[in-house]
C-alpha positions as CSV (number, residue, x, y, z in Angstrom):
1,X,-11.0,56.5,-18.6
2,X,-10.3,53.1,-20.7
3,X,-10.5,49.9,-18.4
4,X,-7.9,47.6,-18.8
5,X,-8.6,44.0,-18.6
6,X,-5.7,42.1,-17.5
7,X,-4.5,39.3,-19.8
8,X,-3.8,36.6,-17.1
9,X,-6.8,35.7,-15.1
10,X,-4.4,34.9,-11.8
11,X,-2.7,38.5,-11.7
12,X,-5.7,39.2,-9.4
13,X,-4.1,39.0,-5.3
14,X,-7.8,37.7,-4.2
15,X,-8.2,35.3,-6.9
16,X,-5.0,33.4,-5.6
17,X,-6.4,33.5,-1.8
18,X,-9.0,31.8,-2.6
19,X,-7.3,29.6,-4.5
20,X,-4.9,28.5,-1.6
21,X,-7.8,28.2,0.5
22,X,-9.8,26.3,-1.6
23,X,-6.9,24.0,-2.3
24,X,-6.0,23.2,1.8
25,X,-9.6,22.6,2.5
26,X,-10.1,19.8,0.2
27,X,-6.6,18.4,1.2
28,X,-8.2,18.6,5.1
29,X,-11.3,17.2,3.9
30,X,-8.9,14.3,2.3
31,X,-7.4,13.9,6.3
32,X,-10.5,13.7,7.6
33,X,-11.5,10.8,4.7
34,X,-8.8,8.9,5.7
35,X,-8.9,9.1,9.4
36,X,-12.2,7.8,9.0
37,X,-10.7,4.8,6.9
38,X,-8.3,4.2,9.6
39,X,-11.6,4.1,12.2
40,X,-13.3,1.8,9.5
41,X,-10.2,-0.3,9.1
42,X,-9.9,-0.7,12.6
43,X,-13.4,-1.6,13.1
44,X,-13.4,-4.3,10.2
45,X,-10.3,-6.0,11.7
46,X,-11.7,-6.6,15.2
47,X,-14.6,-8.0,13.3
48,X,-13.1,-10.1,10.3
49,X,-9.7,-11.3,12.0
50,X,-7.6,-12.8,9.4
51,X,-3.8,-12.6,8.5
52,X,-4.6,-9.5,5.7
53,X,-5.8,-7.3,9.0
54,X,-2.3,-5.9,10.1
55,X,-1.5,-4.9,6.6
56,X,-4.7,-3.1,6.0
57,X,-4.2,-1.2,9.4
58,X,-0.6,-0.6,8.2
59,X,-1.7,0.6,5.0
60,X,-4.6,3.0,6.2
61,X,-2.0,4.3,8.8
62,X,0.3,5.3,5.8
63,X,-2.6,6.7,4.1
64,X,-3.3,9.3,7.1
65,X,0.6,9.8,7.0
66,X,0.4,10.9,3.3
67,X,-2.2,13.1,3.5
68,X,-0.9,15.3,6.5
69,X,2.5,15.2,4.8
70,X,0.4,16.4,1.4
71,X,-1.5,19.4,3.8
72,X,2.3,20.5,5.0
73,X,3.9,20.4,1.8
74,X,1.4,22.2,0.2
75,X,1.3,24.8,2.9
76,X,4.9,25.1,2.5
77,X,4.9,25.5,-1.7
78,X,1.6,28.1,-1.0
């Protein structure tokens, strides 16, 4: 019996799994990295107080919002 080796590499269900999977981990991972700016951001503002402060917490804050609206997007498209 001749054993047919398929031309595309992604034709294979499992292979696309773990794709997906491996894909929203390291987008969670990148949540968790920026929730951890937001605590670091935080931190550094009630330490250094200057007039930069709000716009860094307003920045990390919109960091944390792009990367859970990354995760559900990409949950959406996968």
């Amino acid at each position: 019996m001749p054993v047919t080796i398929p031309s595309n590499p992604f034709e294979f269900e499992s292979i696309r799994i773990l794709l997906k999977a491996a894909i929203l981990i390291i987008l969670v991972l990148y949540a968790i990295f920026a929730l951890v700016v937001v605590r670091q951001v935080n931190l550094m503002s009630q330490t250094l107080i200057t007039k930069v402060s709000p716009v860094l917490k307003a920045l990390s804050l919109l960091n944390v919002g792009f990367a859970v609206g990354l995760i559900v997007l990409v949950w959406g498209i996968l």
